[in-house]
C-alpha positions as CSV (number, residue, x, y, z in Angstrom):
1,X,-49.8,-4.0,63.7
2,X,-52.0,-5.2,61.1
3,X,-50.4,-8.3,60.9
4,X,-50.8,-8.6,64.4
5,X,-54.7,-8.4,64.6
6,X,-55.2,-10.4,61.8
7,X,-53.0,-13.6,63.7
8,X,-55.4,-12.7,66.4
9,X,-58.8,-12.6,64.5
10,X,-58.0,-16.1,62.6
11,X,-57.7,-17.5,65.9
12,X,-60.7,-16.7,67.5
13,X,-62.6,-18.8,64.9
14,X,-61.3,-22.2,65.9
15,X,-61.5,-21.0,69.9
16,X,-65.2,-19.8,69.2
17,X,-65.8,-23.3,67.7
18,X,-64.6,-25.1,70.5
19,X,-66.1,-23.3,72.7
20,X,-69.4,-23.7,71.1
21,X,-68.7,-27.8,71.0
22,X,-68.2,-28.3,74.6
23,X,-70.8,-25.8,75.9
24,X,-73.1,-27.7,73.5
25,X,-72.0,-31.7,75.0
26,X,-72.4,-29.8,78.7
27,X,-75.9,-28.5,77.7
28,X,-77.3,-31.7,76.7
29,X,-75.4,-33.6,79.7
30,X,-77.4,-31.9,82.2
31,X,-80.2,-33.9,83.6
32,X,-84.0,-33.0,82.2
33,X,-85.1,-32.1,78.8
34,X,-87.5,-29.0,77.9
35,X,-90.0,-31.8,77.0
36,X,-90.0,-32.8,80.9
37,X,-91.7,-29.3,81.7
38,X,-94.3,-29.8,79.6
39,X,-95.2,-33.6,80.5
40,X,-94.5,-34.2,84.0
41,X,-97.0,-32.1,85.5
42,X,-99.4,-33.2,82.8
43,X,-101.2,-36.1,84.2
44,X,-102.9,-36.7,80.5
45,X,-99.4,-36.6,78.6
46,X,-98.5,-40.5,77.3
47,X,-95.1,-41.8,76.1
48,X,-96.4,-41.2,72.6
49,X,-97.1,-37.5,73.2
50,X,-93.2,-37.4,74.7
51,X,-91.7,-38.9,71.8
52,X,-93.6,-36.5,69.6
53,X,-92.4,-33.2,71.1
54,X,-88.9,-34.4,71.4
55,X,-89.0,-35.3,67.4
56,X,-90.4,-31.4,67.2
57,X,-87.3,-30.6,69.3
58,X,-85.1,-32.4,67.2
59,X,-84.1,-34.4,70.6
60,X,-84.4,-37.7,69.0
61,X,-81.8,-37.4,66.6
62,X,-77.8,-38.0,67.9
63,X,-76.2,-35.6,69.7
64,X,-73.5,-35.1,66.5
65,X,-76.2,-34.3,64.7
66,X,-78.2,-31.4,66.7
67,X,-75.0,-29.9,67.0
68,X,-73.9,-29.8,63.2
69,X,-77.5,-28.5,62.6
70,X,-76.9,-26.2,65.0
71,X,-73.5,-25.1,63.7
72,X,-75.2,-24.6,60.3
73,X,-77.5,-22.5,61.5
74,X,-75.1,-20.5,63.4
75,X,-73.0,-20.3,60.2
76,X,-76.0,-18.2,58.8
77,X,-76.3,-16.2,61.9
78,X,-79.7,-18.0,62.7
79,X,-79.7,-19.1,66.3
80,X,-82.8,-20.8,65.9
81,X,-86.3,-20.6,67.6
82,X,-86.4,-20.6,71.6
83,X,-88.5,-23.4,72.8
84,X,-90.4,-21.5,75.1
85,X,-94.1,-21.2,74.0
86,X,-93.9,-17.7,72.6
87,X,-91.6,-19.7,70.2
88,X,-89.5,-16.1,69.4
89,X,-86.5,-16.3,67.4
90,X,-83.7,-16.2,69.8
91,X,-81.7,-13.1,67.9
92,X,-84.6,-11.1,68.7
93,X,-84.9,-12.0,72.3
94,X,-81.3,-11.5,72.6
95,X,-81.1,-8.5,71.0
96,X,-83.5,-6.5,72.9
97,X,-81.4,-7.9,76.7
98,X,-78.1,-7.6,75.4
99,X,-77.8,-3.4,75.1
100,X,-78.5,-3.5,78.8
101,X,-76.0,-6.1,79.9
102,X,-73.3,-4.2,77.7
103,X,-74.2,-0.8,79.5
104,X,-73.9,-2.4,82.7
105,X,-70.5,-4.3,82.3
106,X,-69.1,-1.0,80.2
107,X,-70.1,0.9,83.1
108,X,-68.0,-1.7,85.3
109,X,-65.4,-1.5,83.7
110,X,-64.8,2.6,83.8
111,X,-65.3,2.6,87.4
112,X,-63.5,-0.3,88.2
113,X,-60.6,1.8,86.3
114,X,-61.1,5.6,87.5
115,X,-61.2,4.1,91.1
116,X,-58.7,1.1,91.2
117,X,-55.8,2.2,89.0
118,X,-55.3,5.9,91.3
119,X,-56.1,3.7,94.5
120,X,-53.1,1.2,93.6
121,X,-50.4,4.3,92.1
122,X,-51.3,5.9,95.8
123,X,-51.3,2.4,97.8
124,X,-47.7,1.6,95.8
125,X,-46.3,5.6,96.2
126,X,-47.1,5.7,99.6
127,X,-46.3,2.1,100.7
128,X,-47.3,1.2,104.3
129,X,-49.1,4.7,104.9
130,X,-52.3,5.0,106.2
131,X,-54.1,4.8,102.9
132,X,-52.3,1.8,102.3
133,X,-53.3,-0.2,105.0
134,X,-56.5,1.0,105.2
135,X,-57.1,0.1,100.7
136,X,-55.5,-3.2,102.0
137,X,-58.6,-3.8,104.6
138,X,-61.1,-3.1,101.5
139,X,-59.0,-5.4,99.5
140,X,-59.6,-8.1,102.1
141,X,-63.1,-7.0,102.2
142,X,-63.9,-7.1,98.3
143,X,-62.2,-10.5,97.7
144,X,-64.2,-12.1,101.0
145,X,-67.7,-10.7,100.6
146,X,-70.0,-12.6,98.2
147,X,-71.8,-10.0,95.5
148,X,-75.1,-11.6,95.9
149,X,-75.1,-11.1,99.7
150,X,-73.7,-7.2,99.4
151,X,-76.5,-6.8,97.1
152,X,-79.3,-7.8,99.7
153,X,-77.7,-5.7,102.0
154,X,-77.3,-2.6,100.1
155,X,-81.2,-3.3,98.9
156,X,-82.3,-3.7,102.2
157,X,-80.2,-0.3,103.7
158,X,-80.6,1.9,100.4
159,X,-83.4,0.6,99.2
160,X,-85.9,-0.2,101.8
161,X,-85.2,1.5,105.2
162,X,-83.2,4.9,103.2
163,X,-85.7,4.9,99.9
164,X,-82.7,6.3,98.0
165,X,-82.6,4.1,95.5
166,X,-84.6,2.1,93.7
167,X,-84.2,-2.1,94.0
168,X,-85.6,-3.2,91.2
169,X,-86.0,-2.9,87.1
170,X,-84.5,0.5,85.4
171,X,-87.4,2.5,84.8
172,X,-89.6,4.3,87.6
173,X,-93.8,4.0,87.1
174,X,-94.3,6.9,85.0
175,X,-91.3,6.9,83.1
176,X,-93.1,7.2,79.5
177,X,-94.4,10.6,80.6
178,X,-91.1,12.0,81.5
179,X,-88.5,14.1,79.3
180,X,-85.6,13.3,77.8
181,X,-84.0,14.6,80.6
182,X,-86.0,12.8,83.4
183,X,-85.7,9.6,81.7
184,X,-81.8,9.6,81.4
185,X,-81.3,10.5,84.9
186,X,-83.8,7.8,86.3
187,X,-82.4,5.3,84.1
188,X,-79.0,6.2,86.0
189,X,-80.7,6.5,88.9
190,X,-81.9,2.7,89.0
191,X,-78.4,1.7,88.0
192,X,-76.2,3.1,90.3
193,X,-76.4,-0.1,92.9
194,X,-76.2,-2.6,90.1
195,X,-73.0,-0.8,88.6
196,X,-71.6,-0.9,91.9
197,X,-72.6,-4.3,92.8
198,X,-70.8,-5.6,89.6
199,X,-67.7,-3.4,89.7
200,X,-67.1,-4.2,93.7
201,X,-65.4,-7.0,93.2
202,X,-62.8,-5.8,90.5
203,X,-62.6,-3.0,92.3
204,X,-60.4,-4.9,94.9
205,X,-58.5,-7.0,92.6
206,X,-57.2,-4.5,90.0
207,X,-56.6,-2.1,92.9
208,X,-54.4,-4.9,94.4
209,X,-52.7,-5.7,91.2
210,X,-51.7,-2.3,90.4
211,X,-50.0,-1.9,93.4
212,X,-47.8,-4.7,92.8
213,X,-47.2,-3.5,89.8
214,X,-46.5,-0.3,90.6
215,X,-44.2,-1.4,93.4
216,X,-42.1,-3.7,90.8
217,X,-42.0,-0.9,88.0
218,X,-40.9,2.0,90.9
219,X,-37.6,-0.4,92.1
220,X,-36.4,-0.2,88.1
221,X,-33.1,1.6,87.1
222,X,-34.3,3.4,84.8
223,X,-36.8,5.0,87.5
224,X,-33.8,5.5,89.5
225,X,-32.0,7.5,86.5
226,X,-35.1,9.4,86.0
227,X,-35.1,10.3,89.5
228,X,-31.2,11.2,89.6
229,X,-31.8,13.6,86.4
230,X,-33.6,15.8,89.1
231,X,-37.6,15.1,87.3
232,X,-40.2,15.8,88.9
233,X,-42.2,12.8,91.1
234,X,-45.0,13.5,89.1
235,X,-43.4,12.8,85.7
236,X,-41.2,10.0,86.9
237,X,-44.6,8.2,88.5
238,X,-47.6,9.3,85.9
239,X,-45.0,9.4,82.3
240,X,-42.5,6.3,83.0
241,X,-43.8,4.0,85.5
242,X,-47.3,3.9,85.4
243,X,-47.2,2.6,81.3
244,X,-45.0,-0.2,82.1
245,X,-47.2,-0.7,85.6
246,X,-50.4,-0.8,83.4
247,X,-49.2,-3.5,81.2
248,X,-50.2,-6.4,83.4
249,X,-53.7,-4.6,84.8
250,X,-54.9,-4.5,80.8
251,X,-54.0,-8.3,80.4
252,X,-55.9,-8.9,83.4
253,X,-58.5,-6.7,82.6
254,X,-59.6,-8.6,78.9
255,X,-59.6,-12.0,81.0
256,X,-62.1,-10.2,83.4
257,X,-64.5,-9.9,80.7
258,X,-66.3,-13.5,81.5
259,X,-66.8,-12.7,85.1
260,X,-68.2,-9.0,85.0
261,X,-70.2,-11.1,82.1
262,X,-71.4,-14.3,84.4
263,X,-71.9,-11.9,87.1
264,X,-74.2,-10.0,85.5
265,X,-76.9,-13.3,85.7
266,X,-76.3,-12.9,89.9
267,X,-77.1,-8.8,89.9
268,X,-79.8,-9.1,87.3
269,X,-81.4,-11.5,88.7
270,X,-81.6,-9.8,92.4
271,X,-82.5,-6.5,91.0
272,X,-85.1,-8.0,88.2
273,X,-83.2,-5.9,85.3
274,X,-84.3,-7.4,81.8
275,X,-80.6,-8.0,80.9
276,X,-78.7,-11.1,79.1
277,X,-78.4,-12.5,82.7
278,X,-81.8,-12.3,83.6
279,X,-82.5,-13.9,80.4
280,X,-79.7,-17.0,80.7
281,X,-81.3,-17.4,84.1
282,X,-84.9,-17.7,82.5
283,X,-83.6,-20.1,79.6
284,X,-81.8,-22.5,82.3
285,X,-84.5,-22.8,84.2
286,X,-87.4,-23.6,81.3
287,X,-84.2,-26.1,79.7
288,X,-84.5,-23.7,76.5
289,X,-81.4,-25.4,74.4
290,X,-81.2,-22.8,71.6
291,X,-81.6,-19.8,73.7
292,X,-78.6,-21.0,76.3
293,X,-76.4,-21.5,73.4
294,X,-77.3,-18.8,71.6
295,X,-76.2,-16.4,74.8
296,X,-73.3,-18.6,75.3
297,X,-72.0,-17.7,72.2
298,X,-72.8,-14.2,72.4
299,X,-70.3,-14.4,75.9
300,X,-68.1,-16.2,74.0
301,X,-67.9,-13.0,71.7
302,X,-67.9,-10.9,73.8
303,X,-65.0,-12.6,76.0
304,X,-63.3,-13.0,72.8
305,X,-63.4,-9.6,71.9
306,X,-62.2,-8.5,75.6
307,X,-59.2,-10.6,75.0
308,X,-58.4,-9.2,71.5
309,X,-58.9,-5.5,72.6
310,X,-56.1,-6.6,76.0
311,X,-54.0,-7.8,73.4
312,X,-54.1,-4.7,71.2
313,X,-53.9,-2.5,73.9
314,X,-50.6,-4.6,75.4
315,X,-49.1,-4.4,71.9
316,X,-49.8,-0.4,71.9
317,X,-48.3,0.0,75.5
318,X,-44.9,-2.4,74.6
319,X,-43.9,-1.9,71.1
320,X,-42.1,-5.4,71.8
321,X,-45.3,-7.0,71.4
322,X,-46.4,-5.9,68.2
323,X,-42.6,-6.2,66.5
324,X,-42.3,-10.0,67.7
């Protein structure tokens, strides 16, 4: 097993790398410079002034160059200075969004889970019931409806005509004053619409997924055998089909890591939550080079590390995995 995980940790680094080198090229490829905001609407700014601020920038030099700079930097776990004009190191800002965006996407993740894995073992169990017909109509539903307009509507029902929950930011007006208590559930109060928002999606596709699965695994011999030696349904279903059912869902699950991830710049951005989306939104729009790649390659990370914790858990599930 050891073995294993160190194969997969050496080959991060070069994927990481890459990574970093193409979202870099794309970066820079993109029409406008930071130095545009600054000049354009400046009636007084000259050609002279221009060229200065993009030498500041370290704009003038070739693009090879900026990016080993940047590399070196990276190397030393400095992601440089954001060029907005509070001129913050980008670690800090990054560190004070990206607890949030974690919570959230951690949060997903466990409901898209409890919810979609019993959802499919009942859809596959009880195959053209009721319940499965009517999971295969929220199926539809989930992979057809945009999150970004479910969230205005959800906003505009709970939110605005209900006034059960709040639509914006995590924390209520008061929240200082509050206990421990008070402060945990209003925190959970403000995210149970984002959460939802987030997980919607998956919730539909994993459900989906496990009931293939399930399906495929149930139609096995060795669930026949189980079932002719007189077990109960409950241990042939929940002790020897749904590992083997689950083995595809956790593969599918680490690639998932980049969307919940993305997605969380579309529901951050709607409800106004001071997250890693919010921020990547904020950095796109002012052209801020270091801060996009420095939250690029804190996804990357991230994705990477979603991957490497699917592979472990595949290679716990099927000894196979592990031995090869």
């Amino acid at each position: 097993m050891l073995l294993y995980l160190s194969k997969r940790l050496m080959m991060m680094v070069p994927m990481l790398i890459g990574i970093t080198l193409i979202s870099f090229m794309v970066i820079h490829l993109a029409p406008g410079e930071p130095t545009d905001l600054q000049t354009d609407l400046n009636p007084e700014a000259s050609v002279e002034m221009k060229e200065r601020l993009r030498a500041q920038y370290g704009l003038d030099q070739p693009l090879y160059v900026q990016y080993g700079q940047w590399l070196g930097r990276l190397a030393r776990l400095d992601f440089g200075e954001s060029f907005s004009q509070d001129r913050r190191p980008v670690f800090d800002k990054i560190t004070e969004r990206l607890p949030i965006t974690i919570l959230i996407n951690v949060l997903s993740i466990g409901l898209i889970l409890a919810v979609s894995v019993p959802i499919g073992i009942l859809s596959a169990v009880k195959r053209n019931s009721p319940f499965d017909r009517g999971t295969t109509i929220f199926v539809f539903l989930g992979f057809a409806m945009p999150s970004f307009w479910l969230a205005l509507l959800l906003m505009d029902f709970f939110g605005v005509r209900l006034g059960i929950f709040p639509i914006s930011g995590l924390r209520s007006i008061g929240y200082e004053y509050m206990g421990p208590v008070q402060q945990f559930f209003d925190a959970l109060h403000h995210l149970i619409l984002p959460v939802f928002i987030s997980a919607f999606g998956g919730l539909a596709g994993f459900s989906r997924y496990m009931r293939s699965n399930m399906l495929e695994v149930i139609r096995q011999d060795y669930i026949l055998t189980a079932r002719a030696k007189g077990l109960p349904e409950r241990v042939v279903i929940y002790r020897h089909a749904l590992r083997n059912a689950l083995l595809p869902v956790i593969t599918i699950l680490g690639l998932s890591v980049p969307g919940l991830i993305g997605g969380s710049v579309i529901f951050e951005t709607i409800f106004a939550i001071p997250g890693m989306g919010k921020l990547f939104y904020d950095g796109v729009m002012m052209r801020d080079y270091p801060l996009i790649m420095g939250i690029l390659v804190i996804g990357a990370i991230l994705t990477l590390i979603g991957n490497l914790l699917a592979d472990v858990g595949y290679a716990l599930a099927d000894p196979r995995i592990r031995k090869g």
